[in-house]
PDB file as gemmi writes it, atoms N, CA and C in Angstrom:
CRYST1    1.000    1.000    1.000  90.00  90.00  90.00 P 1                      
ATOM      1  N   UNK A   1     -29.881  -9.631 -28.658  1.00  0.00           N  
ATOM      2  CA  UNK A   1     -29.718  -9.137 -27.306  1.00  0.00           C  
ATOM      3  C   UNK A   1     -29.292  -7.675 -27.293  1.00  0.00           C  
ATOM      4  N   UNK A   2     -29.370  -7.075 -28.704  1.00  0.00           N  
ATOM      5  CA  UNK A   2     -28.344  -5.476 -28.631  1.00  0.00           C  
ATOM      6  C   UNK A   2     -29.527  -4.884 -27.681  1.00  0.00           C  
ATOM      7  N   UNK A   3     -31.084  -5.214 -27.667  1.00  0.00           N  
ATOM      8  CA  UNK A   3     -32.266  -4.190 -27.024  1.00  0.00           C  
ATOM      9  C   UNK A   3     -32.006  -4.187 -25.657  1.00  0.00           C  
ATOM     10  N   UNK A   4     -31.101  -5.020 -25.284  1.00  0.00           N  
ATOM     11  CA  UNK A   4     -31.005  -5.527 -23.576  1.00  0.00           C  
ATOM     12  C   UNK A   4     -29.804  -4.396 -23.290  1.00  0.00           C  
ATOM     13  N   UNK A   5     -28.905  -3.740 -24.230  1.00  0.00           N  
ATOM     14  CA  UNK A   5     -27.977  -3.097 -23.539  1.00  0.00           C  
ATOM     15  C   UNK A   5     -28.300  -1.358 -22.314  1.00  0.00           C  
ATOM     16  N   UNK A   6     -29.499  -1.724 -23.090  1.00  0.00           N  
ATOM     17  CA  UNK A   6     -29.908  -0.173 -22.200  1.00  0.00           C  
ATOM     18  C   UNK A   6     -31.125  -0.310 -21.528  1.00  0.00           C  
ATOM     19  N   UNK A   7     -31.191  -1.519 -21.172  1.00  0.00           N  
ATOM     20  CA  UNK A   7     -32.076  -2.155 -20.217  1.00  0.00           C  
ATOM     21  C   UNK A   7     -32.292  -1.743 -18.554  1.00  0.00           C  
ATOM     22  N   UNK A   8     -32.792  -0.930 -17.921  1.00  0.00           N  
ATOM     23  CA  UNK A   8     -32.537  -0.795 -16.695  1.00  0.00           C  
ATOM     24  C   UNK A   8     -33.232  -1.832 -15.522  1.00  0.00           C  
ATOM     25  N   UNK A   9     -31.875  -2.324 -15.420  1.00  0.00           N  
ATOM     26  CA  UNK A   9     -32.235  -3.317 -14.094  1.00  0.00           C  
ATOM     27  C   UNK A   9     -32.070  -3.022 -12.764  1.00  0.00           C  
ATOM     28  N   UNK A  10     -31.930  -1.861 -12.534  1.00  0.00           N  
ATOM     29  CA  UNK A  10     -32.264  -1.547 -11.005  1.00  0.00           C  
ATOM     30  C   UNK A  10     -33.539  -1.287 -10.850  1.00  0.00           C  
ATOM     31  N   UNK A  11     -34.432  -0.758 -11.871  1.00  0.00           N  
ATOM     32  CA  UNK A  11     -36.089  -0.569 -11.723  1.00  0.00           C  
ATOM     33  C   UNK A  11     -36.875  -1.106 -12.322  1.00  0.00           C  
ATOM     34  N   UNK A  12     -36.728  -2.268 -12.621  1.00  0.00           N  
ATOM     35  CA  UNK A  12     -37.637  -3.341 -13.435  1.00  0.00           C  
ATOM     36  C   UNK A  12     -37.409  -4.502 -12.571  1.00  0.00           C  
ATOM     37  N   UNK A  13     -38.601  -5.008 -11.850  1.00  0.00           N  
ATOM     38  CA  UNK A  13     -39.070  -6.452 -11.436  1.00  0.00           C  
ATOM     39  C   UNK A  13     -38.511  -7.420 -12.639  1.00  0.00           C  
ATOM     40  N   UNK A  14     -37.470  -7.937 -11.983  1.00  0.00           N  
ATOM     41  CA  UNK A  14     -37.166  -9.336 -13.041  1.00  0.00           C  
ATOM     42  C   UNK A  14     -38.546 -10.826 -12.838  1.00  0.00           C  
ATOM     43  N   UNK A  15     -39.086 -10.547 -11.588  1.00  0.00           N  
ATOM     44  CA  UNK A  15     -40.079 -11.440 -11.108  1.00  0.00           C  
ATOM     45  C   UNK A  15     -41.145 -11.814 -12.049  1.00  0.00           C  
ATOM     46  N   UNK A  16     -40.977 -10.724 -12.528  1.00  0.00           N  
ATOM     47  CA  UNK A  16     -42.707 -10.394 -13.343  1.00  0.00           C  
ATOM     48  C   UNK A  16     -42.606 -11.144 -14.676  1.00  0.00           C  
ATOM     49  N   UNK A  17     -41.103 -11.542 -15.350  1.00  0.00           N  
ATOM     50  CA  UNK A  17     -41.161 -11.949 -16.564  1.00  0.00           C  
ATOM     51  C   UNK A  17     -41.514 -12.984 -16.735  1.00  0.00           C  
ATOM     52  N   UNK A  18     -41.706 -13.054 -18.179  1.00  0.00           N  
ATOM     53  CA  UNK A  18     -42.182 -14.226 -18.844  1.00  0.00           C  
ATOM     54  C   UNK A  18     -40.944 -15.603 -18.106  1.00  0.00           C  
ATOM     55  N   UNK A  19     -40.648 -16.835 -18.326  1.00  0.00           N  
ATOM     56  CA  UNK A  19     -39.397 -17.735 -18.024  1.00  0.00           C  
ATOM     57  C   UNK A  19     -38.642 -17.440 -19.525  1.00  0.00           C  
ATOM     58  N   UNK A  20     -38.969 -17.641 -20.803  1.00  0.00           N  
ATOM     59  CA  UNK A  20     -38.166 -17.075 -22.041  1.00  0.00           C  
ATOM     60  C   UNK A  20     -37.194 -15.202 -21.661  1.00  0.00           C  
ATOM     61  N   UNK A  21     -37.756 -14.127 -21.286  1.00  0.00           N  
ATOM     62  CA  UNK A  21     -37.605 -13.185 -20.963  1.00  0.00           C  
ATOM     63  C   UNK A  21     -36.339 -13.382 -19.974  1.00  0.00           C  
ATOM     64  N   UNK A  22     -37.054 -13.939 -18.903  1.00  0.00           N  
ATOM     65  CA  UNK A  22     -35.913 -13.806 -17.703  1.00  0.00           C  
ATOM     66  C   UNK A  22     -34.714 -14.422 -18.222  1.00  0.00           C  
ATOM     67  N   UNK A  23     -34.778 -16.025 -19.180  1.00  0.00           N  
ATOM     68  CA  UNK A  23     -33.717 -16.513 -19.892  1.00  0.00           C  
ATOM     69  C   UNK A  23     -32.593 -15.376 -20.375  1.00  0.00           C  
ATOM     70  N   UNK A  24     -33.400 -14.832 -20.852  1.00  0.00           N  
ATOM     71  CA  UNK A  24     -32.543 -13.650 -22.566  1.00  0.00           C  
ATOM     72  C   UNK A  24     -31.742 -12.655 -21.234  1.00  0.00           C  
ATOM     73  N   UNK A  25     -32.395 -12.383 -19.858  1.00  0.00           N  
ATOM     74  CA  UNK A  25     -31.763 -11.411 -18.980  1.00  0.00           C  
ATOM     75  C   UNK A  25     -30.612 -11.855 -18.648  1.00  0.00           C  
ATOM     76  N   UNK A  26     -30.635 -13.596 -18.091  1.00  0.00           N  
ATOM     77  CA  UNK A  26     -30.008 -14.016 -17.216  1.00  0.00           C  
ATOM     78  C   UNK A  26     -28.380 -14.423 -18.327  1.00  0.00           C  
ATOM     79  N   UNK A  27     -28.786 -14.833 -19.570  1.00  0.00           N  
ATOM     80  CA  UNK A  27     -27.486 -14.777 -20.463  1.00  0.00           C  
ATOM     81  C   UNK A  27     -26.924 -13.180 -20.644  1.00  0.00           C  
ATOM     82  N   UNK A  28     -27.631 -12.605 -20.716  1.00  0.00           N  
ATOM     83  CA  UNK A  28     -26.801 -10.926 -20.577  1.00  0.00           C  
ATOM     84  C   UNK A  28     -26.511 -10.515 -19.503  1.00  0.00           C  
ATOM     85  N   UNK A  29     -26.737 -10.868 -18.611  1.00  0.00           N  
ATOM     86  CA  UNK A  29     -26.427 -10.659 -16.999  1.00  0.00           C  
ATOM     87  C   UNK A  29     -24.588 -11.182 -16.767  1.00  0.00           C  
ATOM     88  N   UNK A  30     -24.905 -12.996 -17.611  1.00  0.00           N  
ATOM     89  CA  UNK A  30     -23.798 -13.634 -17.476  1.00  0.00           C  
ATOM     90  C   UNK A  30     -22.897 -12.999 -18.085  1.00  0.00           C  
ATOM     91  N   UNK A  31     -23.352 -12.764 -19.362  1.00  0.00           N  
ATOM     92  CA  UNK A  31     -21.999 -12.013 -20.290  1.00  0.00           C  
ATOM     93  C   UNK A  31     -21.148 -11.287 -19.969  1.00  0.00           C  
ATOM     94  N   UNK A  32     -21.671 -10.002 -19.200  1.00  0.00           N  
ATOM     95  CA  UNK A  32     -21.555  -9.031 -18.659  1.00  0.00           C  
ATOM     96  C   UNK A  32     -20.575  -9.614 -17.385  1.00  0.00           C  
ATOM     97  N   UNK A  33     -21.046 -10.187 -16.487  1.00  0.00           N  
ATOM     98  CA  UNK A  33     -20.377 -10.734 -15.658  1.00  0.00           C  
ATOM     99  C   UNK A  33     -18.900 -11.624 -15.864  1.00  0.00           C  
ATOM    100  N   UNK A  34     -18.956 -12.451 -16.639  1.00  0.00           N  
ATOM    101  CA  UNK A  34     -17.796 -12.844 -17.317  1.00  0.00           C  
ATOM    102  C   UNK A  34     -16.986 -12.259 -17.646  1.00  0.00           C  
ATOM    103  N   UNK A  35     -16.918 -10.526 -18.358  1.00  0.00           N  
ATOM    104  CA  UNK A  35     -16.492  -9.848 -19.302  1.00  0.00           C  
ATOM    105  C   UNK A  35     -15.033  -9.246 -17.614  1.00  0.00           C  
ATOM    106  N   UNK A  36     -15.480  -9.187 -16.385  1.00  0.00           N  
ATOM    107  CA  UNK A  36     -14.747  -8.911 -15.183  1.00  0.00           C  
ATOM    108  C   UNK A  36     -14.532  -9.756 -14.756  1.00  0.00           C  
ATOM    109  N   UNK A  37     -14.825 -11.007 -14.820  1.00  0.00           N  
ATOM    110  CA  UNK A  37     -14.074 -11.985 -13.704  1.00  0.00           C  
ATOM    111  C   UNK A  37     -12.687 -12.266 -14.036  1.00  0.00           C  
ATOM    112  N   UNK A  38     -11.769 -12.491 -12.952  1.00  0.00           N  
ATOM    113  CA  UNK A  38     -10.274 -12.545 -13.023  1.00  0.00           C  
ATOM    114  C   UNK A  38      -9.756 -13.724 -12.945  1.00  0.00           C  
ATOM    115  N   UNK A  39      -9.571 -14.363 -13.652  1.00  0.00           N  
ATOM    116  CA  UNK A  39      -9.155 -16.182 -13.559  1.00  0.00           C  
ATOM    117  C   UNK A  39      -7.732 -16.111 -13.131  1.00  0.00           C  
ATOM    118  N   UNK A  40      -6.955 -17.771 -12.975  1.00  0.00           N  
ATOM    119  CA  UNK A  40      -5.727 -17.418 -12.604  1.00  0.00           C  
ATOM    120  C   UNK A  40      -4.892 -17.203 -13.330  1.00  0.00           C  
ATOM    121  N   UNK A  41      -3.749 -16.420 -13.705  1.00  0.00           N  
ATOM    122  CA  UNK A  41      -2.873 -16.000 -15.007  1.00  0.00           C  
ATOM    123  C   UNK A  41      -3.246 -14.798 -15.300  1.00  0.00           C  
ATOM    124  N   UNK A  42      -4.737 -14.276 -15.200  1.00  0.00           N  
ATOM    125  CA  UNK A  42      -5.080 -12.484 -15.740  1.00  0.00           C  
ATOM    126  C   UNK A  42      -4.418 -12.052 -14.694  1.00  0.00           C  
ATOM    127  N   UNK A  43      -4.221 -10.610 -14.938  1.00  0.00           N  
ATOM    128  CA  UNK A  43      -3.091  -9.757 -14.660  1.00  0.00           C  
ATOM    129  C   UNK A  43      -4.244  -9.078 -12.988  1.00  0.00           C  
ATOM    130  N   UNK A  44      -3.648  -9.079 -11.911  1.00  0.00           N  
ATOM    131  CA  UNK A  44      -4.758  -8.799 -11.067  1.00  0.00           C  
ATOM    132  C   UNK A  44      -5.621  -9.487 -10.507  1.00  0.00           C  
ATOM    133  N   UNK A  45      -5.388 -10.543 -10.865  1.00  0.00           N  
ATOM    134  CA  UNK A  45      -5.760 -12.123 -10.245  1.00  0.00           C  
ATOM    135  C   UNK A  45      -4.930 -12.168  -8.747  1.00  0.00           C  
ATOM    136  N   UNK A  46      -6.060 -12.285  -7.633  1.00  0.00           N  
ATOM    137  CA  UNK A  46      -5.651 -12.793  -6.077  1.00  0.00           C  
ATOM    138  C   UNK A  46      -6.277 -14.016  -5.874  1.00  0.00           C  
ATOM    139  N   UNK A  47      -5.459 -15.041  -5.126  1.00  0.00           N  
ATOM    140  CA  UNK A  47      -6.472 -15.790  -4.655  1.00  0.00           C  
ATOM    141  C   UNK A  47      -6.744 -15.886  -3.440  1.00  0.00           C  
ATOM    142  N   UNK A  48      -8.240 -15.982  -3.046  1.00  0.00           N  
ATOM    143  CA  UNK A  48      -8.480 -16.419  -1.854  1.00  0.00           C  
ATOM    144  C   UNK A  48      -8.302 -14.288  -1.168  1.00  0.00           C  
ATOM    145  N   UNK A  49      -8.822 -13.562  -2.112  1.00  0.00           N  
ATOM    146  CA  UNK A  49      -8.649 -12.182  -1.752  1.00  0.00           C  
ATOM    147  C   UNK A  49      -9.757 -11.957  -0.362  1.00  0.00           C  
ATOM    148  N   UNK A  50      -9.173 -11.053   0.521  1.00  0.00           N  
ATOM    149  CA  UNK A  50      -9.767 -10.738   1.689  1.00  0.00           C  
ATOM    150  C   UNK A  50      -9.862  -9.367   1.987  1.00  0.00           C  
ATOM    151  N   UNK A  51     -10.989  -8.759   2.347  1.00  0.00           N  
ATOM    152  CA  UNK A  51     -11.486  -7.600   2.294  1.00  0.00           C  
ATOM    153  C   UNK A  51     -12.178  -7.055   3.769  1.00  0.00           C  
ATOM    154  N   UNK A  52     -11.253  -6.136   4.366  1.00  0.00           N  
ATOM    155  CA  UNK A  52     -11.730  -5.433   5.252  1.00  0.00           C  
ATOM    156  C   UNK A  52     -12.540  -4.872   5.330  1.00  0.00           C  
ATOM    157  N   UNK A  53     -13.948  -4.339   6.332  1.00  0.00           N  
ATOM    158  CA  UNK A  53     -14.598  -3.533   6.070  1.00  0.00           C  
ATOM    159  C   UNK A  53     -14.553  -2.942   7.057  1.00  0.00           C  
ATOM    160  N   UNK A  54     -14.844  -3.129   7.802  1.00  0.00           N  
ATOM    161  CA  UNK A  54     -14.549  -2.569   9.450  1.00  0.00           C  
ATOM    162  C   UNK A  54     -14.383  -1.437   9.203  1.00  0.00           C  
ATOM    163  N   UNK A  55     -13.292  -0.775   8.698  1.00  0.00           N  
ATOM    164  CA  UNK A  55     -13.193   0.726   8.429  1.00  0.00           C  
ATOM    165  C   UNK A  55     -14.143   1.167   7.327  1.00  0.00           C  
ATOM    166  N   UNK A  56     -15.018   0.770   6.658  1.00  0.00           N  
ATOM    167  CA  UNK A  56     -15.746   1.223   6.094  1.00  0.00           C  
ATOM    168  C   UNK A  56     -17.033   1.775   6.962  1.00  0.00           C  
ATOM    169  N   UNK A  57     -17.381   0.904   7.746  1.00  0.00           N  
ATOM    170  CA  UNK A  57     -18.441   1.554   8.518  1.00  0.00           C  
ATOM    171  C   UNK A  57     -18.055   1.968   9.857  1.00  0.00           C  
ATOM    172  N   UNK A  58     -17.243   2.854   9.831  1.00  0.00           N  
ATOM    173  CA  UNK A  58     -16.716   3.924  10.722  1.00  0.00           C  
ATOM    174  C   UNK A  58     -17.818   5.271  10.690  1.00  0.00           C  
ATOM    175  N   UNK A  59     -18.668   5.155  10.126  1.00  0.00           N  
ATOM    176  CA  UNK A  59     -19.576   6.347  10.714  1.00  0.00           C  
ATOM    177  C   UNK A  59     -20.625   5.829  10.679  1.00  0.00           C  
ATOM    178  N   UNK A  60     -20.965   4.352  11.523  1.00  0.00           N  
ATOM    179  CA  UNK A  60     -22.286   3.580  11.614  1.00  0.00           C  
ATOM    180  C   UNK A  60     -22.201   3.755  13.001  1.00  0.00           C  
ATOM    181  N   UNK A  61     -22.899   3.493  13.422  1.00  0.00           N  
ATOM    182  CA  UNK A  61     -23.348   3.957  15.012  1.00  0.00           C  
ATOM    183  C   UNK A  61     -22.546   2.047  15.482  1.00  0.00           C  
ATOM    184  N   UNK A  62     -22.016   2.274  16.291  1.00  0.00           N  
ATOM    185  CA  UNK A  62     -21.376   0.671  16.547  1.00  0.00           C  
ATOM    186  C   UNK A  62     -22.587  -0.653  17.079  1.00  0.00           C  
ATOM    187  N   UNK A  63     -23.529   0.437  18.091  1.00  0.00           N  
ATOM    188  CA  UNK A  63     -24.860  -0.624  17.712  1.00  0.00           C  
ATOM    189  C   UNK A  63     -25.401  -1.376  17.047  1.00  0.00           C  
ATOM    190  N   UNK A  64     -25.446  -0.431  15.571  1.00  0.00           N  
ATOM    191  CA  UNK A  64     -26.041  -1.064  14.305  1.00  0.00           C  
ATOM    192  C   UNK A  64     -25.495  -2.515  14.148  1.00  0.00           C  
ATOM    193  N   UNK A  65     -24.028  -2.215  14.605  1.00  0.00           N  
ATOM    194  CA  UNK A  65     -22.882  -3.220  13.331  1.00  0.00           C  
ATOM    195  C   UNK A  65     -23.168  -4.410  14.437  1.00  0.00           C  
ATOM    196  N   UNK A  66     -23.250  -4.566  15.561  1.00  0.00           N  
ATOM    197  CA  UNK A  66     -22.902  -5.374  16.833  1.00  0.00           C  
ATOM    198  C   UNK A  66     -24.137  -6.843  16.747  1.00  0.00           C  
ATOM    199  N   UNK A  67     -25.261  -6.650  15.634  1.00  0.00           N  
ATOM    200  CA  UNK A  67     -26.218  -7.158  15.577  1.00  0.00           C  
ATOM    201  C   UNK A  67     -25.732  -8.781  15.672  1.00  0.00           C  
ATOM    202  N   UNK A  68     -24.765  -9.057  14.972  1.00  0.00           N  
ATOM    203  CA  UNK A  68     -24.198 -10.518  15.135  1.00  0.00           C  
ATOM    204  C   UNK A  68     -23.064 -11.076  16.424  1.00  0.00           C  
ATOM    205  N   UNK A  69     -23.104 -10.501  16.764  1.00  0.00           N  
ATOM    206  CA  UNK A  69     -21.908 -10.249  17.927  1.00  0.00           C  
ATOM    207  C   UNK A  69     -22.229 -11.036  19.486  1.00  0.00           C  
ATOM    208  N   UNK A  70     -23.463 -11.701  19.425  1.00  0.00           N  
ATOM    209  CA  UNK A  70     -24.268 -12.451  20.477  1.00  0.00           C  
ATOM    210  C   UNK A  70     -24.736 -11.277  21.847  1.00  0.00           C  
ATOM    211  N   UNK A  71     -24.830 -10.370  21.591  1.00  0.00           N  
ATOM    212  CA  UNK A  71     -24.948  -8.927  23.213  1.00  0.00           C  
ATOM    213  C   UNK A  71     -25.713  -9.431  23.753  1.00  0.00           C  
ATOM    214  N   UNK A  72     -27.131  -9.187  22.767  1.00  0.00           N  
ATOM    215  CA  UNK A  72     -28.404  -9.621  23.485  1.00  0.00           C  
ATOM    216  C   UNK A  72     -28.575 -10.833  23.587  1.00  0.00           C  
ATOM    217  N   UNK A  73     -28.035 -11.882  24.340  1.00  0.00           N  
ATOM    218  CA  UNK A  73     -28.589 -13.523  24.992  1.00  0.00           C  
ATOM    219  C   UNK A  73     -29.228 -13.715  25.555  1.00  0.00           C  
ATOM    220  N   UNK A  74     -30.364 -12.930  25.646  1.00  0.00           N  
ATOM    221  CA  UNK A  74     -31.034 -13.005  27.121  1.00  0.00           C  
ATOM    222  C   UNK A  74     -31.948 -14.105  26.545  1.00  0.00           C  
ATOM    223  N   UNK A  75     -32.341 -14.851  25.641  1.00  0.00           N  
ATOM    224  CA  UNK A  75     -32.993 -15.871  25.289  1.00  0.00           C  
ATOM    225  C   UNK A  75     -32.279 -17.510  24.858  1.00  0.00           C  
ATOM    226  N   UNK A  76     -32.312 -18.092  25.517  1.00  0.00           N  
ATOM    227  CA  UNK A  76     -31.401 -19.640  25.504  1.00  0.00           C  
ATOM    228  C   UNK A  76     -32.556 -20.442  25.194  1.00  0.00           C  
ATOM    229  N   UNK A  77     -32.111 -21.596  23.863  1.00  0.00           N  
ATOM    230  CA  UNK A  77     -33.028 -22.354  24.034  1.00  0.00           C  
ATOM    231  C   UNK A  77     -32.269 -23.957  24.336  1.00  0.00           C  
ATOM    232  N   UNK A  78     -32.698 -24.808  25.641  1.00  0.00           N  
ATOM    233  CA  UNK A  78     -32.047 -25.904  25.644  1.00  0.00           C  
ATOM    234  C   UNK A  78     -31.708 -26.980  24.511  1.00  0.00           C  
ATOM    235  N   UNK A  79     -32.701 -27.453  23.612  1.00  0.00           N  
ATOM    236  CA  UNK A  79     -32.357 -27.899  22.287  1.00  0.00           C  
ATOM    237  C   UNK A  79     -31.754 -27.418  21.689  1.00  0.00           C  
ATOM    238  N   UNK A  80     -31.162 -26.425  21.950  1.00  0.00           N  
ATOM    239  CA  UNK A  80     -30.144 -25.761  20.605  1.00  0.00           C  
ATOM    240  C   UNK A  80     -28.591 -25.724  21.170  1.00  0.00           C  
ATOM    241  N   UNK A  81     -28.422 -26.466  22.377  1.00  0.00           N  
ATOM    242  CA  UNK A  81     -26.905 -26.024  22.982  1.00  0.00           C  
ATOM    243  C   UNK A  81     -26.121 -27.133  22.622  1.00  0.00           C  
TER     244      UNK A  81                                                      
END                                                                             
């Protein structure tokens, strides 16, 4: 797996691979992933951590963000109430 370390996966279709290929990705993917996860007892371990964003998209137009927010109802469907 050392050929996988300089592998770029932001511009390579994982779609396209062979099922052996995508295998060899998806165990280096994990590794990698494992190597940060914070169990309970590591130092920096929260549980149940909660993350604001709201102030992150403070320079989104408030429109954008409102998309889930029900504004536009102007469509009801009786089976669904």
């Amino acid at each position: 797996m050392s050929d996988l370390k300089k592998f770029d996966y932001k511009n390579t279709d994982l779609n396209k691979m062979s099922d052996f290929q995508l295998q060899r990705h998806k165990q280096n993917m994990e590794k990698e992933f494992s190597k940060n996860v914070l169990k309970p007892g590591d130092k920096g371990f929260e549980y149940d951590k909660r993350v604001d964003y709201s102030s992150h998209n403070q320079d989104v137009d408030s429109d954008e963000n409102s998309w889930d927010e029900g504004k536009d109802d102007d469509y009801f469907d009786d089976d669904f109430a």
